[in-house]
C-alpha positions as CSV (number, residue, x, y, z in Angstrom):
1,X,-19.0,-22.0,-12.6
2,X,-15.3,-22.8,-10.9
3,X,-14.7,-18.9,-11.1
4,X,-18.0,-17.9,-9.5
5,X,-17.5,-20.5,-6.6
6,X,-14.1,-19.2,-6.1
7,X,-15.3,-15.8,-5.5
8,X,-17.4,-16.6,-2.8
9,X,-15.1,-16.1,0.1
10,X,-14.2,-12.7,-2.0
11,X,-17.8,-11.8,-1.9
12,X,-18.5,-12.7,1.4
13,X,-15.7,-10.7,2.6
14,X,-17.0,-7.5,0.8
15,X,-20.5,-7.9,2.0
16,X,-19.6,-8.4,5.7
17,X,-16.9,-6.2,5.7
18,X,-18.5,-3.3,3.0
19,X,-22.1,-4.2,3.0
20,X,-22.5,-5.0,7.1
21,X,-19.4,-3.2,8.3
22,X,-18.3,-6.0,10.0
23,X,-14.2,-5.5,11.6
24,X,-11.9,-7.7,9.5
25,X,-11.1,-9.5,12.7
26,X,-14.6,-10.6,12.5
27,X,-15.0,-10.9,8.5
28,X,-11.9,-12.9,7.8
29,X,-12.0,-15.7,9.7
30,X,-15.7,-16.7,8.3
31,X,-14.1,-16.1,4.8
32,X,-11.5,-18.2,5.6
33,X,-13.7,-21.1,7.0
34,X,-15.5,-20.8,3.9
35,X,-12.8,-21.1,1.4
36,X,-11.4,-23.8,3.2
37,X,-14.7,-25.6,2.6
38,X,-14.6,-24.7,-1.1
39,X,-11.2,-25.8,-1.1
40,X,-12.3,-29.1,0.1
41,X,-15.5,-29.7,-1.2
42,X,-15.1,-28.4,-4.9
43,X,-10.8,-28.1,-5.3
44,X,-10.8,-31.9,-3.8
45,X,-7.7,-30.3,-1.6
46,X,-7.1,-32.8,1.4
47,X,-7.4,-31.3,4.7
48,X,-3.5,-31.1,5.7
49,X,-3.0,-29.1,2.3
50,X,-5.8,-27.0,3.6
51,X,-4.6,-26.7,7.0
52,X,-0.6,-26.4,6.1
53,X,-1.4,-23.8,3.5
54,X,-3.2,-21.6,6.2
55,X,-0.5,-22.2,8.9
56,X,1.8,-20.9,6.1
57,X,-0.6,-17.7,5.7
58,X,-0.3,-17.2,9.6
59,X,3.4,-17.5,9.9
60,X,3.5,-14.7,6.7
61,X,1.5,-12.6,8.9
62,X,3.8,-12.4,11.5
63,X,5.8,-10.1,8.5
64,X,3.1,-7.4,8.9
65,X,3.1,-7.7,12.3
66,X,6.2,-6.9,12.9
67,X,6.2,-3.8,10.7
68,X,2.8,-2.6,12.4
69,X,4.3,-3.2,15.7
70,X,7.8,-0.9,14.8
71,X,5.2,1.7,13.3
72,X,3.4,2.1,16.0
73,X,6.7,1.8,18.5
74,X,7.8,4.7,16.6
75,X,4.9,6.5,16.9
76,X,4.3,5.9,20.5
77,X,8.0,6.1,21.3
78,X,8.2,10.4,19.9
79,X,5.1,10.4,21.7
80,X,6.6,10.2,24.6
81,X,10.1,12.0,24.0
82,X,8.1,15.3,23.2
83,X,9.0,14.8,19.5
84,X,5.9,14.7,18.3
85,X,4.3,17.8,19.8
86,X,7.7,19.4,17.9
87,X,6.9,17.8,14.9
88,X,3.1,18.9,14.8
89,X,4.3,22.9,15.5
90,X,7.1,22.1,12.9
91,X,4.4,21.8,10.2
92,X,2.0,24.1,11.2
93,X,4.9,26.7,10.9
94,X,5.3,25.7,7.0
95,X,1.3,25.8,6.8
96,X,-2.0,25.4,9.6
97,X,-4.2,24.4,6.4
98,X,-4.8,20.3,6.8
99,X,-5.2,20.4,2.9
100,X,-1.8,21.4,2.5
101,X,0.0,19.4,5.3
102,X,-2.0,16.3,3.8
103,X,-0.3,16.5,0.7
104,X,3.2,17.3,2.0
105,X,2.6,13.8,3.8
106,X,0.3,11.7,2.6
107,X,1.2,12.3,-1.2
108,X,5.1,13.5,-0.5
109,X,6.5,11.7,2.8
110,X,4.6,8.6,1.9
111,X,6.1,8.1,-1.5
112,X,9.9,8.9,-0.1
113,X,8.7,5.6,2.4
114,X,7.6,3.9,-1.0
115,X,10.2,3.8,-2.6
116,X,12.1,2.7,-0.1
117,X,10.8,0.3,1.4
118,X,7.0,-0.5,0.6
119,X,5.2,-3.0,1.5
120,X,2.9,-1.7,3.6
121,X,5.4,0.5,5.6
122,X,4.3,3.9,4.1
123,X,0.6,4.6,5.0
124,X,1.5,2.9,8.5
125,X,4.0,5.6,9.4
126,X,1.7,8.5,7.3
127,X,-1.0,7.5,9.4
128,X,0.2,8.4,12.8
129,X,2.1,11.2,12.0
130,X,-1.6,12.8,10.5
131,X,-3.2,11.6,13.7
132,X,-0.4,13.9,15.6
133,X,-1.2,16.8,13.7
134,X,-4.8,16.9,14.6
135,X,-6.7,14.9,11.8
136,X,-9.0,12.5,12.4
137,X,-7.9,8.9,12.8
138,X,-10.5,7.8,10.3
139,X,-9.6,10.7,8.1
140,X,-5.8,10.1,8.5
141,X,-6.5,6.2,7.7
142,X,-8.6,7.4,4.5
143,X,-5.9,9.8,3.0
144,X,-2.7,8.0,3.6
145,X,-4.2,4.9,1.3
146,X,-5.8,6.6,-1.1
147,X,-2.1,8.2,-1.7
148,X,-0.3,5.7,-1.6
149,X,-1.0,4.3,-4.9
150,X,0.7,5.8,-7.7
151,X,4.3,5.3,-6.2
152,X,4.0,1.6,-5.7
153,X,4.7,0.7,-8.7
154,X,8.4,1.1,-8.3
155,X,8.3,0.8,-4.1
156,X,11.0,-0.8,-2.7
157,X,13.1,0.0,-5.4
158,X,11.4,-1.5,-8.3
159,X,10.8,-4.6,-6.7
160,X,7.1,-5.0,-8.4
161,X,8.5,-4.7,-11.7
162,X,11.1,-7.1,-10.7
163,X,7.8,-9.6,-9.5
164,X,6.0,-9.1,-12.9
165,X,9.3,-9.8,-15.1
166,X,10.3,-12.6,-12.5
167,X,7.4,-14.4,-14.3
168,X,7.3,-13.0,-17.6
169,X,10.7,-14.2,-18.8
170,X,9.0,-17.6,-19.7
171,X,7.1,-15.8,-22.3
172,X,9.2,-13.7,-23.5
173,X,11.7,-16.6,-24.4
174,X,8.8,-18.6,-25.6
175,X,8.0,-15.9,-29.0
176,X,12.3,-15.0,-28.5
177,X,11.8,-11.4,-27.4
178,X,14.5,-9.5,-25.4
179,X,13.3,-9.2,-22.0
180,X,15.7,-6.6,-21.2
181,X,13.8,-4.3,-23.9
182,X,10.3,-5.7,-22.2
183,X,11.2,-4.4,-19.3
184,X,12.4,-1.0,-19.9
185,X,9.5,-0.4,-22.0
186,X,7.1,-1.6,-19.5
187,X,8.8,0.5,-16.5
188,X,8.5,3.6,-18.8
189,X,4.8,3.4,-19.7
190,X,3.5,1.9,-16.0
191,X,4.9,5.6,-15.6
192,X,3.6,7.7,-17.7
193,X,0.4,5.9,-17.8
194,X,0.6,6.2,-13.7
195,X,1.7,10.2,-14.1
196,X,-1.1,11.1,-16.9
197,X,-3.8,10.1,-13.5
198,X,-1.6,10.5,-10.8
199,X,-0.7,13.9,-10.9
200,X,-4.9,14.4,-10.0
201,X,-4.6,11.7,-6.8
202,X,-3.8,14.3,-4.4
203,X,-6.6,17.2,-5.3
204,X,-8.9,13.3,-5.2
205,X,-7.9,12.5,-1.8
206,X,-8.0,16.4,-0.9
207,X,-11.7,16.6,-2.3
208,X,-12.4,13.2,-0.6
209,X,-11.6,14.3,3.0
210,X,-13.1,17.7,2.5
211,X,-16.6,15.8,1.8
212,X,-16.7,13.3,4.4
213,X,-15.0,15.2,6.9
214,X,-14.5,19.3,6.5
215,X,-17.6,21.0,8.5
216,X,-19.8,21.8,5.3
217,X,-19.1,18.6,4.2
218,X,-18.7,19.4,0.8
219,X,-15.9,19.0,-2.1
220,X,-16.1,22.6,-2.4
221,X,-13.4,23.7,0.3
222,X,-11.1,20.5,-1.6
223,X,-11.0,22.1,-5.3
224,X,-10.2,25.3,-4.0
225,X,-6.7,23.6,-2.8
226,X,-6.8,22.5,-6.7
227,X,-3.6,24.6,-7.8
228,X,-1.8,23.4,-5.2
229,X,-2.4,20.2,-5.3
230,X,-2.2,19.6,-8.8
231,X,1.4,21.2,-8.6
232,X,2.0,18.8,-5.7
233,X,1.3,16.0,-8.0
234,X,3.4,17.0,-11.0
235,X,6.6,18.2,-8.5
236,X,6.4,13.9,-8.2
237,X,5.1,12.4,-11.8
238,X,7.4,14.7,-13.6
239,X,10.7,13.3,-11.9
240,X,9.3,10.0,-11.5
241,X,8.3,9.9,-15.2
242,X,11.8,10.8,-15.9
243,X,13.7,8.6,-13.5
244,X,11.8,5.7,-15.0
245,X,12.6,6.6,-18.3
246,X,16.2,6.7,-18.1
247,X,17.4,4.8,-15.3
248,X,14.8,1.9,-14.9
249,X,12.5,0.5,-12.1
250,X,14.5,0.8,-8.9
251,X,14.4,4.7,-8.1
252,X,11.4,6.8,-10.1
253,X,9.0,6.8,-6.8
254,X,12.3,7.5,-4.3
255,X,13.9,10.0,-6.3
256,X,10.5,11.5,-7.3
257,X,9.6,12.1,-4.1
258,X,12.7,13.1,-2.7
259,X,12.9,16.2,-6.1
260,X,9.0,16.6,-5.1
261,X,9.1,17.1,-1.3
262,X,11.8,19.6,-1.2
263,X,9.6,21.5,-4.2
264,X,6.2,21.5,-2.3
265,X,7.7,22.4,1.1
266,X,9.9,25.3,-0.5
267,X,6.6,26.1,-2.1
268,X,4.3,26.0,0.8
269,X,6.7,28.2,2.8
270,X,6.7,31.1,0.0
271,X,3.1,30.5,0.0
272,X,2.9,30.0,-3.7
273,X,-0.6,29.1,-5.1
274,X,-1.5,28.4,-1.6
275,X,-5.3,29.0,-0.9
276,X,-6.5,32.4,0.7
277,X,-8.4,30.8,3.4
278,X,-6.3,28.2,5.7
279,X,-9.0,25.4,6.0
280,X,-9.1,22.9,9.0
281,X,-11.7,19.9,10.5
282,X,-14.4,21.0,12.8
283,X,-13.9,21.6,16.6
284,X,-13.4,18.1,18.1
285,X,-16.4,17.9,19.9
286,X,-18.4,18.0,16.4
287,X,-16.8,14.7,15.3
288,X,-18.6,12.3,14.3
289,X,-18.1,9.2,17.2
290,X,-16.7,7.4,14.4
291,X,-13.7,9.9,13.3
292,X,-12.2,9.3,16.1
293,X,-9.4,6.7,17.6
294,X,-11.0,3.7,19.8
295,X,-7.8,2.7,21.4
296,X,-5.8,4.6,23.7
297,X,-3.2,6.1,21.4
298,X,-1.3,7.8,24.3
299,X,-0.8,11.1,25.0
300,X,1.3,13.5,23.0
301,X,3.7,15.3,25.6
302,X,4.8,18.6,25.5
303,X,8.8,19.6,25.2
304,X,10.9,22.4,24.1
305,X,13.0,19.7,22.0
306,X,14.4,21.6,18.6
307,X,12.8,20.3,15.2
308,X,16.3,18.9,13.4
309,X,16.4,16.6,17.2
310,X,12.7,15.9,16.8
311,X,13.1,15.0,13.1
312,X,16.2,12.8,13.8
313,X,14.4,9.5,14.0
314,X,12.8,9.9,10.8
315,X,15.8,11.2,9.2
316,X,17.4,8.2,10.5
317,X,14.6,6.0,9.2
318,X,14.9,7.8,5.8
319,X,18.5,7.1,5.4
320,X,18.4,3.4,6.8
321,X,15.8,2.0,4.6
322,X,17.7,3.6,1.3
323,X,21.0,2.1,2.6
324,X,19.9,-0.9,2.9
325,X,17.5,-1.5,0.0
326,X,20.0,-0.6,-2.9
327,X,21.4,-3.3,-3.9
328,X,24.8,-2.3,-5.2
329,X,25.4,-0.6,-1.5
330,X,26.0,-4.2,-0.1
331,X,24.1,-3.7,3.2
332,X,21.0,-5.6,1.6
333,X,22.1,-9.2,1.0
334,X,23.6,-9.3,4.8
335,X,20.2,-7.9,6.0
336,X,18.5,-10.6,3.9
337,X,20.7,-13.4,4.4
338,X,19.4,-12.9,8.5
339,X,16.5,-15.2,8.6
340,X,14.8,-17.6,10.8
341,X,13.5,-20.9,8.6
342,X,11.0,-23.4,8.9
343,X,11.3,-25.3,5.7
344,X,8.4,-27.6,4.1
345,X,5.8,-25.9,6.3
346,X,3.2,-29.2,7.4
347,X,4.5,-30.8,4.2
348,X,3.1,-27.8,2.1
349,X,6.3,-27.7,0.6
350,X,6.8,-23.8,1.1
351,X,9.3,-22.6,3.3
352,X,8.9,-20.4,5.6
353,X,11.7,-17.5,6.3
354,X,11.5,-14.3,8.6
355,X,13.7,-12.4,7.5
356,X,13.9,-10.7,11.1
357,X,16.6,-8.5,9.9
358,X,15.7,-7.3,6.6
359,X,11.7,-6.5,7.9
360,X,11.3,-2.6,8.2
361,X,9.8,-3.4,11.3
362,X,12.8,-3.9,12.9
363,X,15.3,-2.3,10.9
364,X,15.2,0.3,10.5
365,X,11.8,0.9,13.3
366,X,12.9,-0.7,16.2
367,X,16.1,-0.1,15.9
368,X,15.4,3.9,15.7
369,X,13.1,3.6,18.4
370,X,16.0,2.3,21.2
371,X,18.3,4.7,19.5
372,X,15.7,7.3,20.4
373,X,15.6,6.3,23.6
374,X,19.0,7.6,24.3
375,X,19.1,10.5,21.7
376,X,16.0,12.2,23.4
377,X,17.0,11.5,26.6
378,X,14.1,9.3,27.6
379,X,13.7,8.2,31.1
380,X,12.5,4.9,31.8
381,X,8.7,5.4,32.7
382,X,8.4,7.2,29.2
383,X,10.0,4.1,27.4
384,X,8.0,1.7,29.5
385,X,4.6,3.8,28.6
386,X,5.6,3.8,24.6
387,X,6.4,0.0,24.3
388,X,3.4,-1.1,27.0
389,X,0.9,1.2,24.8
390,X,2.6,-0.5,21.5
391,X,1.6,-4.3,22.6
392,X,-1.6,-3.1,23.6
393,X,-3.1,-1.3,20.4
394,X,-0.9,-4.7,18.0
395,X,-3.3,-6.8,19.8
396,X,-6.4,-5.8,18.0
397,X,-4.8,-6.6,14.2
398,X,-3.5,-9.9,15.0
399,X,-6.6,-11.7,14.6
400,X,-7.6,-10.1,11.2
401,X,-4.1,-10.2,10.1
402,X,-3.6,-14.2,10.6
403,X,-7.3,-14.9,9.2
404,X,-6.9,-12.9,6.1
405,X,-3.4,-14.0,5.1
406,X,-4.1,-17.4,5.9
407,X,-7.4,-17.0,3.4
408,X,-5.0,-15.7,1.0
409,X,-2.3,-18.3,1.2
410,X,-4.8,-21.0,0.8
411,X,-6.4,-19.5,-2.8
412,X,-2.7,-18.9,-3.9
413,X,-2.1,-21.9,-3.5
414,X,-5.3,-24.0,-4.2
415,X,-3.8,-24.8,-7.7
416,X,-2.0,-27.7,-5.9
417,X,-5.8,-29.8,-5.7
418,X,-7.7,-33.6,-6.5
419,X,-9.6,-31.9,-9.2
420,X,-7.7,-30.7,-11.8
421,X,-8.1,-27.1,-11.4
422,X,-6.4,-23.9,-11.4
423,X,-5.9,-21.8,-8.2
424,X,-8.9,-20.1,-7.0
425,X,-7.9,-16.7,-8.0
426,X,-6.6,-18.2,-11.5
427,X,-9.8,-19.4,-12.5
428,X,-11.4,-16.2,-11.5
429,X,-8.3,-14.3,-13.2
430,X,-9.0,-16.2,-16.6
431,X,-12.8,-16.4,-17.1
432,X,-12.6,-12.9,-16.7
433,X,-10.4,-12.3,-19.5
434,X,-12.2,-15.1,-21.8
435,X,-15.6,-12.9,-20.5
436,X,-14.1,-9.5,-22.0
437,X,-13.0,-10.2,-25.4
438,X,-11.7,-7.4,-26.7
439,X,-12.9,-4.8,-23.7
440,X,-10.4,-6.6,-22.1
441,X,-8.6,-3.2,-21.5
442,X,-11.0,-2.2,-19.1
443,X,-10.5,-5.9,-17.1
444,X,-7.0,-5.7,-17.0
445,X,-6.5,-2.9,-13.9
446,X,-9.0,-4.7,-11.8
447,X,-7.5,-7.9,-12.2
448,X,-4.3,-6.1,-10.7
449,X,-6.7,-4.6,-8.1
450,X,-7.7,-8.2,-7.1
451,X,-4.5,-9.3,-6.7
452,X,-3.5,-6.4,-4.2
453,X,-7.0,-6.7,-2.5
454,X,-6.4,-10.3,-1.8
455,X,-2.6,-10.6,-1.6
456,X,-1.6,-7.1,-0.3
457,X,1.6,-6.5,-1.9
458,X,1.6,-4.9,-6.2
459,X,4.7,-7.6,-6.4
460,X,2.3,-10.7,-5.5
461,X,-0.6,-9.6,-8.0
462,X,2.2,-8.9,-10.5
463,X,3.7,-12.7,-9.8
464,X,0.2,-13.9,-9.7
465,X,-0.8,-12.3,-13.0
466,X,1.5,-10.8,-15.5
467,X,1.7,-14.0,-17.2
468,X,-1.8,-14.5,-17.8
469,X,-2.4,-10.5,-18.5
470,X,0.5,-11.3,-21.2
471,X,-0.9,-14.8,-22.5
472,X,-4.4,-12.9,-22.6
473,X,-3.1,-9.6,-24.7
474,X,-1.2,-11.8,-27.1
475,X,-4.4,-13.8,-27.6
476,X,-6.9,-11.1,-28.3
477,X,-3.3,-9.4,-30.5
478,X,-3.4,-6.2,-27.9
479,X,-0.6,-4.5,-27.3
480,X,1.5,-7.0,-24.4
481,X,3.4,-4.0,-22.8
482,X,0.4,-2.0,-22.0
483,X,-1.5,-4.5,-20.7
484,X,0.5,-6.2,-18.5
485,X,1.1,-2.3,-17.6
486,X,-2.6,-2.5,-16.8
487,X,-1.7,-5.3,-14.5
488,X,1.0,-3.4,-12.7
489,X,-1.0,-0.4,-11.9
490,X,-3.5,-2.1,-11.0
491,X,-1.7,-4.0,-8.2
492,X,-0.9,-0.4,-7.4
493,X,-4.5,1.1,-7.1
494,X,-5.3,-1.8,-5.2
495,X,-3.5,-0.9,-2.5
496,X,-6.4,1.8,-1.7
497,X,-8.1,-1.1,-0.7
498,X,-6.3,-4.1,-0.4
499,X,-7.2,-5.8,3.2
500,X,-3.7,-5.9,4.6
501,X,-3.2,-2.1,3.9
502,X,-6.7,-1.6,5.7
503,X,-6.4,-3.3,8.4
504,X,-2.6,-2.6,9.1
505,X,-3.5,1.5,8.9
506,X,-6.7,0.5,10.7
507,X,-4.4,-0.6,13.8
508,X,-2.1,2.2,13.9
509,X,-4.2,5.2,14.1
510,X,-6.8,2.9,16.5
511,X,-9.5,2.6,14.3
512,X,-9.6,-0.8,14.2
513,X,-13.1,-2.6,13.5
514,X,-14.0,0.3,11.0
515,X,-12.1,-1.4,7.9
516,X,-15.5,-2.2,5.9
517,X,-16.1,1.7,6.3
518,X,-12.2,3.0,4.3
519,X,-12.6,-0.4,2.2
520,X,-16.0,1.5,1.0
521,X,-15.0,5.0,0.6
522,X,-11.8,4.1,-0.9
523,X,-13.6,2.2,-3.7
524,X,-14.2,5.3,-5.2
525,X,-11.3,6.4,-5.9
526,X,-10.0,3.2,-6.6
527,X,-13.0,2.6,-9.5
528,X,-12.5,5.9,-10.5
529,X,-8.4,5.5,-11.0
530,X,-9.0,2.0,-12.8
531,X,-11.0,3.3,-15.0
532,X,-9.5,6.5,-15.8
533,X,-6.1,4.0,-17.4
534,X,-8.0,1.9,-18.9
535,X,-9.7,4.5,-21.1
536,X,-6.1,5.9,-21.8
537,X,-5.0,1.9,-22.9
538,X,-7.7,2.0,-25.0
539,X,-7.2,5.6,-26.8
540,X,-3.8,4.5,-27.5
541,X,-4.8,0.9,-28.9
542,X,-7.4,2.8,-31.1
543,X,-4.8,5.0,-32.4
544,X,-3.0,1.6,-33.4
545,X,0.0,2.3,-30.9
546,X,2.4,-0.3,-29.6
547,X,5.4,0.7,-27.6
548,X,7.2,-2.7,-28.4
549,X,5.5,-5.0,-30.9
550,X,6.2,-8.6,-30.2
């Protein structure tokens, strides 16, 4: 009963956002009021718990704000320079097809982003730079999410991992296993198990945009792409699955997709398995009114600007975020260590730090975009335009972004209650599990994809849930390494359709208020991927495999 009232603000999210295609800056504030109630009327929270946990969610938000805002700066700012229009001829000299410059983008370029810095930051940039080549916003919204899912399992070098084992060393030491072991294991098969689906993402998301937005409409023009695109997705899983196998967590999606993109693009260029036909959207003026942007987006100007200038932001955006998110390279503690803190938020007893320094939204995207300023010789009406057109189109994801993180914050944190419960999502978490039995296998992923849908980030479902995906497989004597790998890929499929993803994507190709629609077409995928690693779990349970017995 506890886990069925807790899923009401989930439910009424998905029918007003999927059901009534409702904006999430209209959706999320009435599921927030009405897990607030919940919260009061059922957890027995008191109001300032309610209200302090929800001011917490709105300071978090400012996070994704920023890193919208220095997407969209960036965007708007080679815009302006002339960058952009380079950029867009750049890759129509490697290829005109849109199949193929999807996946050298969406599937390549994104994971590169991934693995460096994650959270959010990949689809965000992939997005825009789609737009500029002539897709459809919606389309270019659609594509970048569905892609970015396999690599964020090990974005921002390994840090989900590092979430999952953060809270699994508890049980570990409880039945004296070696977590070290754990989690090498763990990192291998989230990989392979990732790879053995993965490598098909990008002919999926190929297949996807053909249907709901190639001229025939049909998935037709997508499978013949299929060499190519399968090859796209093994020039990744094949070094990532490698990567992860010998050197750990931190650098499988980064160095995948560094080895992957130089592949496809050598590839593309000697045309090999391209497709005969070069396939692209319908005339403009055939769009559907919904395909395209509802925000002024700016205008793309014209310049005779070389590609290695044009590509110099990026480059520098490439380089910055791996610099400063390795660890051993010394730049990231100083970054972190930069923060702005409001400790013991309204008594919630959570502090609250911006890490103003350490956000990719302002290093390395804001930063990059002044030092654009001066290395495309900008002059000061076009820098006035970019940031003026930047505040303009952040305004519309504010409102859904504080709502729906403040919703968040509050379930996460409902645990702390008069009643004697678990958190919202905990209860829902674990009458699910004691509802499976020993189908659990096919549980496991979603409960990962809850966590993302909710949370947003493949680290917080892993902190949320590894424990209980571990507690749960030791119960019903699965194998605890490929569930909780369940659990991590889940958290990565999720981000398909998780709401921040959405709605961040949403804001920077200016499609904002048509969330409920990519939340809806990337369920298929999403159910489809889930699914699809769940059935290989089980296969290997059947067979009696376990990769570490414990």
């Amino acid at each position: 009963m506890y886990a069925l009232i807790a899923f009401i603000p989930i439910l009424v999210t998905i029918i007003l956002m999927v059901g009534m295609n409702w904006g999430a800056k209209k959706a999320l504030p009435v599921s927030w009021g009405i897990a607030a109630i919940v919260a009061l009327s059922v957890w027995k929270m008191d109001f300032m718990s309610v209200l302090g946990f929800s001011v917490f969610g709105v300071l978090k938000a400012l996070d994704v704000l920023i890193i919208i805002f220095g997407a969209i700066l960036i965007l708007n700012t080679l815009k302006q320079s002339g960058a952009m229009a380079t950029i867009n001829n750049g890759f129509s000299g490697i290829t005109k097809d849109k199949r193929i410059q999807v996946l050298i983008i969406a599937w390549m370029f994104e994971a590169f982003i991934e693995g460096a810095a994650g959270f959010g930051t990949p689809a965000a940039l992939a997005g825009p730079l789609l737009v500029g080549l002539g897709f459809p916003a919606l389309a270019a919204a659609m594509v970048a999410l569905v892609m970015n899912s396999t690599p964020v399992a090990f974005g921002a070098v390994g840090t989900p991992i590092f979430g999952a084992m953060s809270t699994l060393s508890s049980n570990l030491e409880a039945i004296g296993a070696d977590s070290t072991a754990f989690q090498m294991a763990l990192t291998q098969w989230v990989a392979i198990i990732h790879s053995v689906v993965g490598t098909f993402v990008p002919l999926l998301a190929v297949v996807l945009m053909t249907k709901f937005f190639g001229k025939e409409k049909s998935i037709k023009a997508g499978l013949q792409v299929a060499p190519f695109a399968i090859f796209a997705g093994l020039s990744f899983t094949i070094p990532y699955i490698f990567i992860a196998t010998v050197f750990g967590p931190e650098l499988p999606s980064l160095g995948g997709a560094f080895i992957g993109l130089g592949i496809v693009v050598f590839a593309a260029k000697k045309g090999f398995l391209m497709p005969k036909e070069i396939w692209d959207f319908p005339p403009k003026k055939e769009w559907d009114a919904d395909w395209n942007s509802n925000s002024n987006l700016g205008e793309t100007k014209e310049s005779n600007m070389s590609l290695l200038k044009a590509w110099i932001p990026y480059a520098l955006i490439a380089i910055i975020l791996v610099i400063t998110r390795i660890p051993g390279l010394g730049l990231k503690e100083i970054l972190v260590s930069q923060k702005i803190v409001l400790p013991n938020v309204m008594g919630t007893g959570l502090d609250y730090a911006l890490k103003w320094a350490y956000l990719p939204g302002t290093i390395p995207f804001v930063l990059v975009a002044l030092l654009t300023h001066f290395i495309h010789g900008m002059d000061k009406e076009s820098v006035k335009t970019a940031w003026k057109s930047t505040f303009k189109q952040i305004s519309g994801a504010a409102i859904a972004l504080f709502a729906g993180i403040a919703l968040v914050q509050l379930m996460l944190n409902s645990g702390i209650n008069g009643a004697g419960l678990d958190s919202m999502l905990t209860e829902m978490a674990k009458t699910l599990a004691d509802l499976a039995g020993r189908g659990y296998v096919f549980v496991a992923p979603f409960i990962g994809v809850l966590g993302a849908f909710m949370s947003g980030s493949n680290t917080v479902s892993n902190i949320l849930f590894s424990s209980l995906q571990f507690e749960t497989a030791t119960i019903l004597h699965l194998p605890q390494v490929l569930i909780v790998a369940l659990q991590v890929i889940g958290g990565g499929i999720g981000n398909m359709v998780c709401i921040n993803n959405v709605v961040a994507v949403a804001a920077t190709v200016g499609v904002v208020g048509m969330e409920g629609k990519l939340i809806r077409r990337n369920a298929i995928p999403m159910i489809i991927y889930s699914f699809l690693v769940a059935i290989i779990v089980g296969i290997l349970i059947m067979s009696g495999f376990n990769p570490l017995p414990l």
